[in-house]
C-alpha positions in Angstrom: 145.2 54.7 78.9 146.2 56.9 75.8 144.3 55.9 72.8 147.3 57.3 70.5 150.5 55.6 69.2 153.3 56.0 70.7 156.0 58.1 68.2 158.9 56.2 68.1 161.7 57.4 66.5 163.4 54.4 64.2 166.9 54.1 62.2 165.8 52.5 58.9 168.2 50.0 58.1 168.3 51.0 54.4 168.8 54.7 54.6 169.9 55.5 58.1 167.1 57.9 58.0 165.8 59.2 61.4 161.8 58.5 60.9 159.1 59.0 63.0 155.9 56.2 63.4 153.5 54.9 65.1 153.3 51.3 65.7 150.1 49.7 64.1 148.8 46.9 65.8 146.8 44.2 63.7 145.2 41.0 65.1 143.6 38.2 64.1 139.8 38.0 64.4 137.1 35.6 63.6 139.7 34.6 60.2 140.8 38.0 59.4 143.4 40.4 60.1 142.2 43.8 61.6 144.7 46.8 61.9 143.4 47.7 65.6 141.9 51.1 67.2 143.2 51.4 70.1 140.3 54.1 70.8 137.9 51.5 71.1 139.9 49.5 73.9 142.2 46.8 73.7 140.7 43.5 71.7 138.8 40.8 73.7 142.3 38.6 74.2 140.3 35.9 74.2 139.0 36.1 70.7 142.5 36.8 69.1 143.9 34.3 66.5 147.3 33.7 65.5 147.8 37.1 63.2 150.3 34.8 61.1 150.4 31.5 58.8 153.2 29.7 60.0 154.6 26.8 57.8 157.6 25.0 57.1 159.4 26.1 53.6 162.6 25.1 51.8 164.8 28.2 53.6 163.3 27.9 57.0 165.1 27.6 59.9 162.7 26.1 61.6 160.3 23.7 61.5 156.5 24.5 63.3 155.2 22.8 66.4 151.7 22.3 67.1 151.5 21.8 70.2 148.3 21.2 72.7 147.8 23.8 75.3 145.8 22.6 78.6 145.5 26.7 79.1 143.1 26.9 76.1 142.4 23.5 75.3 143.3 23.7 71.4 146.0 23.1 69.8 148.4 26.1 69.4 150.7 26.1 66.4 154.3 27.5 66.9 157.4 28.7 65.3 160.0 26.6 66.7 161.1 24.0 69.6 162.2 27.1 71.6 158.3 28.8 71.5 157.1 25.0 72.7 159.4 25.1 75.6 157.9 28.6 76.5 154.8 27.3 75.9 155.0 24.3 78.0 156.7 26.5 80.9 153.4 29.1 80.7 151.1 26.6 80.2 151.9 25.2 84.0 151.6 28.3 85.4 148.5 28.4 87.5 147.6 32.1 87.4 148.3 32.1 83.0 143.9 31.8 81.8 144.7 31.9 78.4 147.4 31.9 75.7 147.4 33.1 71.7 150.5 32.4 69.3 151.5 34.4 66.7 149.4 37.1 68.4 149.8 39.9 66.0 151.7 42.2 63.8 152.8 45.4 65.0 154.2 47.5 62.0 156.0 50.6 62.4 157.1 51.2 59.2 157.8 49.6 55.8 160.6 47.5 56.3 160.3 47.6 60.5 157.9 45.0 61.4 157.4 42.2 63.9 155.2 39.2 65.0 155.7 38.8 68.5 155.5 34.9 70.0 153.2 34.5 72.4 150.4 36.3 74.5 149.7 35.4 77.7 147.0 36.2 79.6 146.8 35.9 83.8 143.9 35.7 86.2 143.8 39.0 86.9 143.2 40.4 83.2 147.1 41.4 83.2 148.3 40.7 79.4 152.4 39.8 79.2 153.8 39.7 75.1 156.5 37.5 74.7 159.4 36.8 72.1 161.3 33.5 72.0 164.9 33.4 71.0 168.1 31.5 72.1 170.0 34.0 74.3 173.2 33.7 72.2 170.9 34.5 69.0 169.9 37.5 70.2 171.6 40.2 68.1 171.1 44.0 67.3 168.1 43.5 65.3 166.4 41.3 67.5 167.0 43.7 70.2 166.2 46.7 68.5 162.3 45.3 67.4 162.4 43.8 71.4 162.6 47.1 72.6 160.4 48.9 70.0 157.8 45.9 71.0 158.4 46.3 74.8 157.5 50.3 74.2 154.6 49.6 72.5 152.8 47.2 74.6 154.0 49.8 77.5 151.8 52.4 75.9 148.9 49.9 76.1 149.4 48.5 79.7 150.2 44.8 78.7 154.0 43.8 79.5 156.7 42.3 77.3 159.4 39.4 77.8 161.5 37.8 76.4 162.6 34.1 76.7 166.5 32.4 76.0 165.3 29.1 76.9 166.1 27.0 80.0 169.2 25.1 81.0 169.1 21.4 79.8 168.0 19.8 83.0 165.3 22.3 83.5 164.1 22.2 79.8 164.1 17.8 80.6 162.4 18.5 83.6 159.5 20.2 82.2 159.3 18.1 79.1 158.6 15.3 81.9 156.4 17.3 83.7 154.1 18.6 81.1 153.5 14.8 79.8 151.6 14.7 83.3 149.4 17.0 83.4 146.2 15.3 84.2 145.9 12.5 86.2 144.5 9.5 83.5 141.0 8.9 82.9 141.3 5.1 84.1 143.1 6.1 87.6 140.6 5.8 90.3 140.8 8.4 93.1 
């Protein structure tokens, strides 16, 4: 694994000025946020914390979820219903050991940044960054920081998807499903 940035070159939308920069990665660890060296390794997944606050204000579009993960046994707190529905559908995969929301900030340059969704982590070590948003929402700028993300995380080894949301009867389905998810502490069996 390289232990430098990938150079990507970026379109500022301000100045249509050709830069080049390295993503930065920062996490959040034990409280704090720590721009990451990626010469040192990747970060102990497990230890991550969301890198961002995320609360409801007077111009947001949406309003947070916190939403109990079986995964991780905590609560996880989200950005909107879409993230939840992710959520919920990773949580009942059997090979996903741990999740993170709001994993970090990666920062290419002043005015290019972006907190990705979700991490997921599977059995197997294998680390998957993922980005919620409604298919027909998905518009030039959201592309553009999806593939800048999808690069970086390349450049590290961990993959990147992103997630439109399920049809109504599936999104039902697993709505019902995840409200079963243990059988109840007063059923014999």
């Amino acid at each position: 694994m390289e232990t430098g940035g990938v150079v990507v070159p970026i379109v500022d939308a301000q100045s249509s000025v050709d830069q080049r920069a390295l993503p930065t990665w920062t996490f959040g660890l034990a409280g704090v946020l720590v721009e990451w060296d990626w010469a040192q390794g990747p970060p102990d997944v497990r230890s991550l914390e969301s890198a961002r606050l995320v609360r409801s204000s007077t111009y947001s579009r949406n309003v947070p979820v916190h939403a109990y993960s079986m995964t991780t046994g905590a609560v996880l707190t989200l950005e909107s219903g879409l993230e939840h529905v992710l959520l919920m559908l990773l949580d009942r995969q059997p090979d996903v050991s741990w999740l993170v929301a709001q994993p970090m900030l990666l920062y290419w340059s002043r005015k290019l940044r972006h907190y990705p969704d979700v991490l997921a982590v599977k059995a197997d070590g294998s680390v998957t960054v993922w980005d919620a948003r409604p298919t027909e929402l998905q518009d030039i700028d959201f592309n553009r920081k999806a593939e800048l993300t999808a690069r970086a995380c390349a450049e590290r080894g961990w993959g990147y998807q992103t997630f439109g949301g399920l049809s109504q009867t599936a999104e039902v389905n697993l709505r019902w499903l995840a409200t079963a998810r243990r059988p109840p502490a007063w059923l014999e069996t």
